[in-house]
C-alpha positions as CSV (number, residue, x, y, z in Angstrom):
1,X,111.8,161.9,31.1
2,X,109.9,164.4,33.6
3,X,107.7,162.4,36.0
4,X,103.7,162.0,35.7
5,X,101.3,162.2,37.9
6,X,97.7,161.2,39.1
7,X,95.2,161.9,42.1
8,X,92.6,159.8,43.6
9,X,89.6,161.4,44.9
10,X,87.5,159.9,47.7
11,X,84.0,161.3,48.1
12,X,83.4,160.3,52.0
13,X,80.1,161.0,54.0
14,X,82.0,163.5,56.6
15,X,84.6,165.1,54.0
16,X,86.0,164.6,50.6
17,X,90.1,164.2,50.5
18,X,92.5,163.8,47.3
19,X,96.0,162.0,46.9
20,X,98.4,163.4,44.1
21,X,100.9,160.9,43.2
22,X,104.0,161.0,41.1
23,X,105.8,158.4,39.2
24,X,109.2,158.7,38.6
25,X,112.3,156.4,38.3
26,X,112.9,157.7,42.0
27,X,110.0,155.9,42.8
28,X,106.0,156.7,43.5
29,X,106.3,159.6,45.7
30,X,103.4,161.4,47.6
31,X,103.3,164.7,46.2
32,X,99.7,166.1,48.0
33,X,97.5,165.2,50.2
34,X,94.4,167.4,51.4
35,X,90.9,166.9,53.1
36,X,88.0,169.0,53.7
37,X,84.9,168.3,55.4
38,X,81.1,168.2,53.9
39,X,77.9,169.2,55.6
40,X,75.9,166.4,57.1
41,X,73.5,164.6,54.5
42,X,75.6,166.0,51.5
43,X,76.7,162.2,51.0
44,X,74.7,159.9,52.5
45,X,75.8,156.0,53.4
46,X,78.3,156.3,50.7
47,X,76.1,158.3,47.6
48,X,76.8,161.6,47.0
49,X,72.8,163.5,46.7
50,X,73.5,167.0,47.1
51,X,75.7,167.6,43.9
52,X,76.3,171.3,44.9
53,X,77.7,171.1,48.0
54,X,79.9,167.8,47.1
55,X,81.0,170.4,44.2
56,X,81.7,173.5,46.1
57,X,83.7,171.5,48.9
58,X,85.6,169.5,46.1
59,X,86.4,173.3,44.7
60,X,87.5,174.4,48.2
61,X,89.8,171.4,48.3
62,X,91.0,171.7,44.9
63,X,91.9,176.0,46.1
64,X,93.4,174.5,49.3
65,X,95.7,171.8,48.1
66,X,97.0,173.3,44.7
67,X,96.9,169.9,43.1
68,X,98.3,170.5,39.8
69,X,95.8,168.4,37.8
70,X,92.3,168.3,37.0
71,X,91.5,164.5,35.4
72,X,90.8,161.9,38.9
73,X,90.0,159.0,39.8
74,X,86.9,158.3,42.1
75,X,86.2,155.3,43.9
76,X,82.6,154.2,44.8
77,X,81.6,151.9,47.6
78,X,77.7,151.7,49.2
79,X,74.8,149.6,49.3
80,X,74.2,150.2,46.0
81,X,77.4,147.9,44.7
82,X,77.0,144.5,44.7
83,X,80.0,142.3,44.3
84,X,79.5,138.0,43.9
85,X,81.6,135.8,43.1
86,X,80.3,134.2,39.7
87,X,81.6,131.4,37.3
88,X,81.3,132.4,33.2
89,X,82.6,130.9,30.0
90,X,85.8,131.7,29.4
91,X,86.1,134.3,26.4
92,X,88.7,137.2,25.7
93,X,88.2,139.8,28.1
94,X,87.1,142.3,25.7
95,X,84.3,139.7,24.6
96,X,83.7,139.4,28.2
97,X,83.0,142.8,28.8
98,X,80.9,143.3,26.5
99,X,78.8,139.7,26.4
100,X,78.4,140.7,30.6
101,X,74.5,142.4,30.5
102,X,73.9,139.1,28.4
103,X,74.9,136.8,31.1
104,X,74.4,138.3,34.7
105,X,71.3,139.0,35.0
106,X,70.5,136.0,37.2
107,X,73.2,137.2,39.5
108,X,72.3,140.6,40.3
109,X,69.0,142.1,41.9
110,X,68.8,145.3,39.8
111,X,68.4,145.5,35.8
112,X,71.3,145.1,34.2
113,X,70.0,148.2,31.8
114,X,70.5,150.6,35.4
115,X,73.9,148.7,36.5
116,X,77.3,150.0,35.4
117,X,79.0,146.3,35.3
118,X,82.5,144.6,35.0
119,X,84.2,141.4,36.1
120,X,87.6,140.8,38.0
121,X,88.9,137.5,36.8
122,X,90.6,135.5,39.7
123,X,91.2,132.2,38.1
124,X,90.8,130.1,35.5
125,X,90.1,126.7,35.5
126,X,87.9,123.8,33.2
127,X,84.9,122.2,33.8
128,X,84.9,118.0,34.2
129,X,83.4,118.6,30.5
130,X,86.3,120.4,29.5
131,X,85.2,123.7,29.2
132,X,87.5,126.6,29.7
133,X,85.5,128.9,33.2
134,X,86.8,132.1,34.4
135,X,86.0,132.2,38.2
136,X,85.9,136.4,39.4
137,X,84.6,138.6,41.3
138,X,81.1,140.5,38.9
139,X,80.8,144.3,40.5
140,X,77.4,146.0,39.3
141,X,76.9,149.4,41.0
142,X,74.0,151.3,40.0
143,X,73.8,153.8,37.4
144,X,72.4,156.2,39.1
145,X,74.6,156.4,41.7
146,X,77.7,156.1,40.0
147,X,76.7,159.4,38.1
148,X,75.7,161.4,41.2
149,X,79.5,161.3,41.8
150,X,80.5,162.0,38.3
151,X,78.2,164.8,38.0
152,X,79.8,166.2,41.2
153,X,83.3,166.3,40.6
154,X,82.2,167.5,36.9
155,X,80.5,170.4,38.6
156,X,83.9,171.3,40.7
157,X,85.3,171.6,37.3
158,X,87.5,168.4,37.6
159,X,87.3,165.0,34.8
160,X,86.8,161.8,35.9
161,X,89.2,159.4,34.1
162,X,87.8,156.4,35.8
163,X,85.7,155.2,38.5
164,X,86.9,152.2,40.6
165,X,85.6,150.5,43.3
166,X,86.9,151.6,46.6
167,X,88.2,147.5,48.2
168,X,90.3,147.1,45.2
169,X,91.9,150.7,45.7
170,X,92.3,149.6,49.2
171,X,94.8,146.6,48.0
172,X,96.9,149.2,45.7
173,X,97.7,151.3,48.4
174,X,99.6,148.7,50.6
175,X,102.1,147.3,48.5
176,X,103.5,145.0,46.7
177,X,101.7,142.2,47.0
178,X,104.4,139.3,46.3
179,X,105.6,139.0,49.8
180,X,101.9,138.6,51.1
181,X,101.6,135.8,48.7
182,X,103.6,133.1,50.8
183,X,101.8,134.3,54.1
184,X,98.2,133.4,52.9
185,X,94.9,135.4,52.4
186,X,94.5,138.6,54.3
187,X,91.5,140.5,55.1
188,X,91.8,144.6,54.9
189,X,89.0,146.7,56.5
190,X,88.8,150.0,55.7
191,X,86.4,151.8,58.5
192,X,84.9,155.4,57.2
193,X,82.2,157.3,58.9
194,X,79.4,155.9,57.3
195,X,81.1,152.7,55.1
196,X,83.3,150.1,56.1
197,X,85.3,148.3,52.8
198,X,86.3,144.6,53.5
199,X,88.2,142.7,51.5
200,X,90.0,139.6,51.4
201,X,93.1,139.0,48.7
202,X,95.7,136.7,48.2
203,X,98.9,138.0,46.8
204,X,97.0,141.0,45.9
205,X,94.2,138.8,44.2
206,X,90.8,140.1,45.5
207,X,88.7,137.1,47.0
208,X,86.1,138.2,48.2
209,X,84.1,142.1,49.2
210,X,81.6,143.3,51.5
211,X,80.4,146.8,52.0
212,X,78.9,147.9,55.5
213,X,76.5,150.1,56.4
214,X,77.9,151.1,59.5
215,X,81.2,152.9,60.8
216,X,82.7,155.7,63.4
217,X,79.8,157.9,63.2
218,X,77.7,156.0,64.5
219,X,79.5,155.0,67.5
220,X,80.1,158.8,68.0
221,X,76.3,158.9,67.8
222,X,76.2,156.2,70.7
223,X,78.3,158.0,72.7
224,X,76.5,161.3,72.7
225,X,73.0,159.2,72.7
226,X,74.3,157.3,76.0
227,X,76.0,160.3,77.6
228,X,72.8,162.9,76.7
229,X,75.4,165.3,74.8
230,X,75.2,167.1,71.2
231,X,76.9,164.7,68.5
232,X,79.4,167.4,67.9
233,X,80.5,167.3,71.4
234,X,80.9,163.3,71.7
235,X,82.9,163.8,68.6
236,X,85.1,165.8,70.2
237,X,85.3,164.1,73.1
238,X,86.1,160.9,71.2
239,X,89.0,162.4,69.8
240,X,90.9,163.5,73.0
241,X,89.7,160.2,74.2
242,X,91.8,158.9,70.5
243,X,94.7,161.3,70.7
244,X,95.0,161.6,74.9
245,X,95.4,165.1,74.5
246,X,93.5,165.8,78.3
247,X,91.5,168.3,76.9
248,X,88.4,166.2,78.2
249,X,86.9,166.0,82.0
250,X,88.4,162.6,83.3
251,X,84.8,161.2,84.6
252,X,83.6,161.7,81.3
253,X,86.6,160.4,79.5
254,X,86.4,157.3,81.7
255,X,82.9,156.8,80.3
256,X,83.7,157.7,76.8
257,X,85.7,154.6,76.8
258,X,83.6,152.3,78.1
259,X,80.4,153.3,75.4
260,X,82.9,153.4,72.7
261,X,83.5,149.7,73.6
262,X,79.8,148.9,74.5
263,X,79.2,150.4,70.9
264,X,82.0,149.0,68.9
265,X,81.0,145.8,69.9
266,X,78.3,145.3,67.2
267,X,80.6,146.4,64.4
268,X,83.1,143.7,65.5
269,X,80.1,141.2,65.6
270,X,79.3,142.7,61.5
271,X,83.1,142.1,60.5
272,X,83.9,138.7,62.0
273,X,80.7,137.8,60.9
274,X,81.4,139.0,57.3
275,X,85.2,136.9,57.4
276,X,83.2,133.7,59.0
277,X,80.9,134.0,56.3
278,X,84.0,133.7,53.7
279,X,85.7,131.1,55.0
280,X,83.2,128.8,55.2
281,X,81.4,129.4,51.8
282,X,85.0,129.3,50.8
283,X,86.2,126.6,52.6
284,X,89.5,129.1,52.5
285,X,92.3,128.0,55.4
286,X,92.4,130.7,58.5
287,X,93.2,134.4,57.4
288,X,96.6,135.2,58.0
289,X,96.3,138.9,58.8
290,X,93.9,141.6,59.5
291,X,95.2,145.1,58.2
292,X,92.8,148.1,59.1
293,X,92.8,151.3,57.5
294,X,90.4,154.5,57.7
295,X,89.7,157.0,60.3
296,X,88.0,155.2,62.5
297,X,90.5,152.4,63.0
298,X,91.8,154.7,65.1
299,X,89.2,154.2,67.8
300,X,90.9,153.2,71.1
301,X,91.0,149.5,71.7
302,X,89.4,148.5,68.2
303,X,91.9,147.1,66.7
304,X,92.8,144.8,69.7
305,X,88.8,144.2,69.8
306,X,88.9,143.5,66.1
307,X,91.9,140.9,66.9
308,X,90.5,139.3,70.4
309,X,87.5,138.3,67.9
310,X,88.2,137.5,65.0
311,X,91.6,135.9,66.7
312,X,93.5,137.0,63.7
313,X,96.7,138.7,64.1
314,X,95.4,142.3,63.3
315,X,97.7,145.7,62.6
316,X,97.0,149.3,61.5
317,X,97.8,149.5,57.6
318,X,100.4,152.1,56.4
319,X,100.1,153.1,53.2
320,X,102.4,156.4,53.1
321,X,105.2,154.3,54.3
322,X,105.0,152.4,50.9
323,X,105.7,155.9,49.3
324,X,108.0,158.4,48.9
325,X,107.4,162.1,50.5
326,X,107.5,164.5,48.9
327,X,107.2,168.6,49.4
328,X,103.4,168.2,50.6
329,X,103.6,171.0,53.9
330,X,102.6,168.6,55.6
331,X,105.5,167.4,59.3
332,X,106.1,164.0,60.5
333,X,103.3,164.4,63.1
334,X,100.8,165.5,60.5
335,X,101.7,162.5,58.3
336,X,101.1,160.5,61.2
337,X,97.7,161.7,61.1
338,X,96.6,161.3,58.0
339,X,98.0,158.2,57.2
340,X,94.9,155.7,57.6
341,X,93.0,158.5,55.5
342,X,95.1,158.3,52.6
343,X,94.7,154.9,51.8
344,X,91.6,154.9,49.5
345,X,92.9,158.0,47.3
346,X,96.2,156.5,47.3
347,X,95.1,153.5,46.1
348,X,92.5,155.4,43.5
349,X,95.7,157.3,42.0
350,X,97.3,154.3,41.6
351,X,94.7,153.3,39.3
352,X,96.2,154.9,36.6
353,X,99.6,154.0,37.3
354,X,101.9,153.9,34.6
């Protein structure tokens, strides 16, 4: 039986990139993987509002790539998702789904009428009158946005066969989750330009998400703020700074650093805040790991920042090395690269895993 195969598309504020996976009795193997960047204010803190240039860059990565399907999966994550953790009579899921613009109302700030909605169960339990409770995590993202995306990857020619919400791609694309069950709950933080995903699980059970405003942009916009220099030039210097490639003057590498840290600091502040805020409207024991994934995890000294503060134990994530490779062009040292950028299109294809 010939292998099949799926692609998660992520729709980013600097760039859109795509994951092609394949299924096989070999394994899931990484078949291609391809990126392209988007103008500035195409998407903007996570929403996609120019449609045609989303489209045309999706078509240039689509000509670029040679991904050999055209149905994907696109994940959505930005202030206009809301995710609480609600309690609701227990009911067969279908029921559920259906019965949820009946009962959330209360729970949500927009109309449930503009909300695309569904529930995540976590447990189930009965009240001390008996009744049977399903305790989850209720996602309501609004309409409007979710169809800005559609209507773009539509437009590139492309079909989306689901939209999912970017955290729980995020826990597909590291693993199987049974031998993270015995450790404890985990937090993964998944830092984009513009979006940072959090989101704690245990054994692969979401717990609890939180969406931020806030990611490697805008300490690059810090940086060039700080040192008086176009944003396109503190990018760059941020990345020899990254990569220690010497391409930048030493004086002003030296004080690259130090902003980068002077900035990072209030993100840090954001995310410790957001996994103090969970354990103690939890009551949850200690976090057992931190796992950080996107592209700007790779800003020197963050995750050691990340871990001095939080005092979690706290590791870049690697999702490709859950995979098999296969015949993507791509060498070792370009793998390397790309590996905390695949993990939300990674985890979108595996959406629709067989």
């Amino acid at each position: 039986m010939a292998s099949r195969t799926a692609i998660g598309l992520d729709i980013g504020t600097s760039g859109v990139r795509a994951a092609e996976l394949s299924f096989g009795k070999a394994g899931i193997t990484l078949e291609r993987f391809g990126q392209v960047p988007l103008p500035e204010g195409c998407v903007v803190d996570g929403e996609v509002v120019d449609t045609e240039a989303v489209a045309a860059a999706i078509k240039r990565l689509w000509a670029h790539t040679k991904f050999t399907g055209k149905d994907v999966v696109i994940g959505v994550a930005n202030g206009k998702v809301i995710v609480r953790q609600v309690d609701l009579p227990w009911m067969p899921a279908e029921d559920l789904q259906r019965s949820l613009p009946f009962q959330v109302q209360e729970f949500i700030p927009i109309p449930v009428e503009e909300a695309v909605l569904d529930f995540v169960t976590v447990e189930e339990f009965e009240t001390e009158q008996g009744g049977r409770t399903l305790r989850g995590l209720l996602v309501a993202a609004s309409r409007d946005m979710v169809m800005s995306a559609v209507k773009a990857v539509q437009a590139a020619g492309l079909t989306p066969a689901t939209v999912d919400l970017t955290p729980f791609a995020l826990l597909r694309a590291l693993g199987d989750p049974s031998p993270l069950a015995a450790a404890g709950p985990e937090a993964v933080v998944d830092i984009g330009s513009r979006v940072t995903n959090i989101v704690v699980h245990e054994g692969g059970v979401p717990r609890f998400v939180r969406i931020l405003l806030m990611g490697g942009a805008d300490i690059t916009e810090a940086v060039a703020d700080r040192l008086g220099v176009p944003v396109e030039q503190a990018e760059t210097l941020k990345q020899s700074v990254v990569y220690g490639d010497g391409s930048a003057d030493e004086e002003m590498a030296r004080s690259a650093v130090s902003l980068m840290d002077a900035s990072s600091q209030q993100f840090v502040d954001e995310v410790r805040g957001s996994l103090d805020y969970y354990l103690a409207s939890t009551g949850s024991e200690s976090l057992s790991r931190l796992v950080v994934t996107g592209g700007g995890g790779r800003l020197v000294g963050l995750v050691q920042r990340l871990q001095e503060a939080t005092r979690i134990p706290t590791e870049m994530g690697t999702p490709v090395s859950q995979l098999r490779v296969g015949k993507t062009g791509l060498t070792e040292d370009q793998i390397d690269f790309i590996e905390p950028l695949t993990a939300v299109p990674v985890g979108l294809a595996l959406a629709v895993a067989p």
